[in-house]
C-alpha positions in Angstrom: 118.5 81.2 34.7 117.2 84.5 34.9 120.4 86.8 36.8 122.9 86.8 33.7 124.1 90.0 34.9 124.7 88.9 38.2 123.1 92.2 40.1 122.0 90.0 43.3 123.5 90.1 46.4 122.7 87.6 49.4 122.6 88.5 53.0 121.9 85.9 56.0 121.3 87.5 59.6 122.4 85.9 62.3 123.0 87.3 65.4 124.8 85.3 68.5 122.1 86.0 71.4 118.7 83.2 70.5 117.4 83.0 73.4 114.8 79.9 73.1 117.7 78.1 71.1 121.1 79.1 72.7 123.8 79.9 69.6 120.7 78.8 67.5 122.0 80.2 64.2 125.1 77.7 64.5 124.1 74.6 66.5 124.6 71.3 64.8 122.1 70.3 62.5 122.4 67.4 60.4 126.3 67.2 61.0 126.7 71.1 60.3 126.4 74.2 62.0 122.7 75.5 61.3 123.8 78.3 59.1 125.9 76.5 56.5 123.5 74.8 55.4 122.1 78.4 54.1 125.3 79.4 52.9 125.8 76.5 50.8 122.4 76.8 49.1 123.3 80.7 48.3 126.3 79.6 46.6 125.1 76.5 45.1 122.2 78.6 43.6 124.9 80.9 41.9 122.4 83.5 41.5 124.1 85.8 43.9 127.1 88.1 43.0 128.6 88.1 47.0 127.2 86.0 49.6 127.3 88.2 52.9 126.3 87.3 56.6 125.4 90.2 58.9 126.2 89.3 62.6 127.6 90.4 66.2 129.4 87.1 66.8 133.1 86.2 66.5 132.3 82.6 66.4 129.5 83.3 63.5 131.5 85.1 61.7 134.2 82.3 61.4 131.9 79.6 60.7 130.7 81.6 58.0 133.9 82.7 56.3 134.9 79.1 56.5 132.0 77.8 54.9 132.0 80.7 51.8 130.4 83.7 52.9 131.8 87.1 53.4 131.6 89.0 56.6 132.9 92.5 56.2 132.2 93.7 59.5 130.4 93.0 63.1 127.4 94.3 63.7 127.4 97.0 66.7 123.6 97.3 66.7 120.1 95.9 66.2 121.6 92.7 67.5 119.1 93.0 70.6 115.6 91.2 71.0 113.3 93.9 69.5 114.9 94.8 66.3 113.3 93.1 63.3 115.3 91.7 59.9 114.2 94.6 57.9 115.9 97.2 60.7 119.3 94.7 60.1 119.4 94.7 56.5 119.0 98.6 56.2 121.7 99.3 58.3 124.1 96.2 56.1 123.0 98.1 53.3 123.8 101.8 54.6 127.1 100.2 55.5 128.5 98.8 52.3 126.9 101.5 50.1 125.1 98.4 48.7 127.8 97.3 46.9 126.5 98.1 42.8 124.0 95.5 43.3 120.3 96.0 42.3 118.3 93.2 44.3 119.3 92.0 47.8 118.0 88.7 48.8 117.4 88.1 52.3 117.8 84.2 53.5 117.6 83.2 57.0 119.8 80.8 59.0 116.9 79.3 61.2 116.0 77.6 57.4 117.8 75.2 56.6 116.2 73.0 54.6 115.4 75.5 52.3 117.6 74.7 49.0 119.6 76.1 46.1 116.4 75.2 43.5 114.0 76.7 46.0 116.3 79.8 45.6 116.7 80.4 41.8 112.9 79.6 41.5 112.1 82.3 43.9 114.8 84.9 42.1 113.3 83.8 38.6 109.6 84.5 39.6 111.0 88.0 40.9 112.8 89.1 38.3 109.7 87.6 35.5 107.4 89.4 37.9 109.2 92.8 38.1 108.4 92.6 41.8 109.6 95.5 44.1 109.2 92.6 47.6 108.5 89.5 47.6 108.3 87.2 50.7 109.0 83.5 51.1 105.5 81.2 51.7 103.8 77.8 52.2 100.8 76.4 52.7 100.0 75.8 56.3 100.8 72.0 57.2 98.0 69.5 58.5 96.2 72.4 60.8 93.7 74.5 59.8 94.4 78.1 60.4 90.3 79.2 60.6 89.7 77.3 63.1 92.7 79.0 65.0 91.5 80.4 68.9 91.8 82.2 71.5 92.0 81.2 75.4 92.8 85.0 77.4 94.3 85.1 81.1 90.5 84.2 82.4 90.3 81.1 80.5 87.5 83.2 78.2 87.6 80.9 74.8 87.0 83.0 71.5 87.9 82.3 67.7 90.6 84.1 66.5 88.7 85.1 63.1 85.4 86.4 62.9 85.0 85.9 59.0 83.7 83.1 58.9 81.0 80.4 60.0 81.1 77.4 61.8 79.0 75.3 59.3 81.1 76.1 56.3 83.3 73.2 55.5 87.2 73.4 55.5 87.4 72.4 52.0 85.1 75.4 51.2 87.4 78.4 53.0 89.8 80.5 51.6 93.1 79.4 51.1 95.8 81.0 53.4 99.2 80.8 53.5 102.1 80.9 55.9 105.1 83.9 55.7 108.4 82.3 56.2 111.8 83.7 56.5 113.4 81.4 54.0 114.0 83.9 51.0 112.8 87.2 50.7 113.9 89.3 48.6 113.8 93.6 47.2 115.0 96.0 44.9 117.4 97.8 47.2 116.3 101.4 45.8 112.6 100.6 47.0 113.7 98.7 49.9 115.8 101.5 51.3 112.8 103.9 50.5 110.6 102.1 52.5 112.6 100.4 55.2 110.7 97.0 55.0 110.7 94.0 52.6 106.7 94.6 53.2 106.4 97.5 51.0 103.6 98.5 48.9 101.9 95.5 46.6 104.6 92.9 48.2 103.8 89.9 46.0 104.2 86.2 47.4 106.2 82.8 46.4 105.1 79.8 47.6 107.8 76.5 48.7 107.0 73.7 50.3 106.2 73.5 53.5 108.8 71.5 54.9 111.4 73.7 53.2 109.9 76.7 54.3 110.2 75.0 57.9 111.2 78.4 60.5 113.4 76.7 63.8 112.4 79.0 66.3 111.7 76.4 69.7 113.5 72.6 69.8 110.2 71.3 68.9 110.6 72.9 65.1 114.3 71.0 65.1 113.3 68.5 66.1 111.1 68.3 63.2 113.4 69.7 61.0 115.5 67.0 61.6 113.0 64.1 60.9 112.6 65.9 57.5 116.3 66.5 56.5 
C-alpha cells in the first residue's frame, strides 16, 4: 500500500432529489441502501484518512453516519439538476478548509459494485503516477461505440463519428473507453485551481466494466443486480 501517510480524504455525493430513480442514492440494493455499499468499500480500502458524504438529505445523512461516514454539514446548494460533481466537491472542500489532506478522492453512490481492491489500485497507480486527475474507466461492454448513430427529430439517420470507415473491421479500430464515476480522484491544490477533476493531462484507470457499472435508469439496476 502506497498512502502510509494517510493524506487521502474520501468524499461521496449524494444528493436526495434523483429524479429517474426516486431516493436513488439510498434505495435498496442487494439488502442495503445503495450508498453503503460505497461507504463500506472506502473504509474497507483503508486508504482514506476521513470518509465524508456531501448531501442535502436528512435521511442520507443518517444512513451514512450509521454505516461509517462522516457528514459535517448539509449541503444548501448545488443540490439542483444542473450542477455537476466537480461544482459539489469545490464547495465541500471550500467548507472544511480541506481538512490537511493532500488528495481527495471522489467515489459515487450510483457505483456500487465498485470495491475496496478496485479502490487502493486506483490510489496506488495515482500516487506511482504523480497524477494531478485521474478519472475512473472501462472498456465499453458488448457494443461497439464506432458504430454509435444518430436518428434527429426528422428521422434523418447519421453516424455519430466521422473518423472512420465502414469497411474497416471492429477488431481493427481504436480502442475507446468508457468514463465512469466510480473513483476519481485529485490533488486538492490543482483541483481547487482548476475547479474540475478534468484538468490539464487528466490521466485514466481502467476497472472492470461491471464494477465500473453507473445506475442512472432501473434498467442499469436491474443489471447491477444480476451482477452483484
Amino acid at each position: 500500500m502506497v498512502n502510509g501517510e494517510k493524506k487521502i480524504m474520501a468524499v461521496i455525493p449524494a444528493r436526495g432529489g434523483s429524479k429517474r430513480i426516486p431516493k436513488k442514492n439510498i434505495i435498496d440494493f442487494d439488502g442495503k441502501p445503495m450508498i453503503a455499499w460505497t461507504i463500506i468499500a472506502a473504509l474497507k480500502s483503508k486508504v482514506f484518512s476521513d470518509v465524508y458524504v456531501s448531501t442535502d438529505d436528512e435521511e442520507i445523512k443518517k444512513i451514512a453516519i450509521d454505516n461509517g461516514a462522516h457528514v459535517p454539514f448539509l449541503r444548501d446548494k448545488n443540490y439542483d439538476d444542473h450542477s455537476t460533481v466537480s461544482d459539489v466537491i469545490f464547495d465541500f472542500l471550500e467548507k472544511i478548509n480541506k481538512n490537511s489532506n493532500k488528495i481527495i478522492g471522489m467515489l459515487m453512490p450510483n457505483c456500487p459494485l465498485r470495491d475496496s481492491n478496485d479502490i487502493i489500485n486506483s490510489v496506488d497507480f495515482f500516487i506511482k503516477n504523480n497524477n494531478n486527475f485521474q478519472l475512473s474507466c472501462s472498456d465499453f461492454g458488448w457494443t461497439n461505440p464506432w458504430w454509435a448513430h444518430i436518428i434527429d427529430k426528422n428521422g434523418k439517420v447519421s453516424k455519430a463519428f466521422d473518423s472512420y470507415d465502414n469497411s474497416v473491421r471492429s477488431q481493427d479500430l481504436p480502442k475507446l473507453y468508457s468514463i465512469s464515476g466510480a473513483i476519481w480522484i485529485a490533488k486538492i491544490d490543482e483541483f481547487m485551481k482548476e475547479k474540475t477533476f478534468y484538468g490539464p493531462n487528466y490521466q485514466l484507470k481502467k476497472i472492470s466494466w461491471k464494477n465500473a457499472i453507473d445506475i442512472d435508469e432501473y434498467e442499469d439496476l436491474e443489471l447491477a443486480k444480476k451482477l452483484k
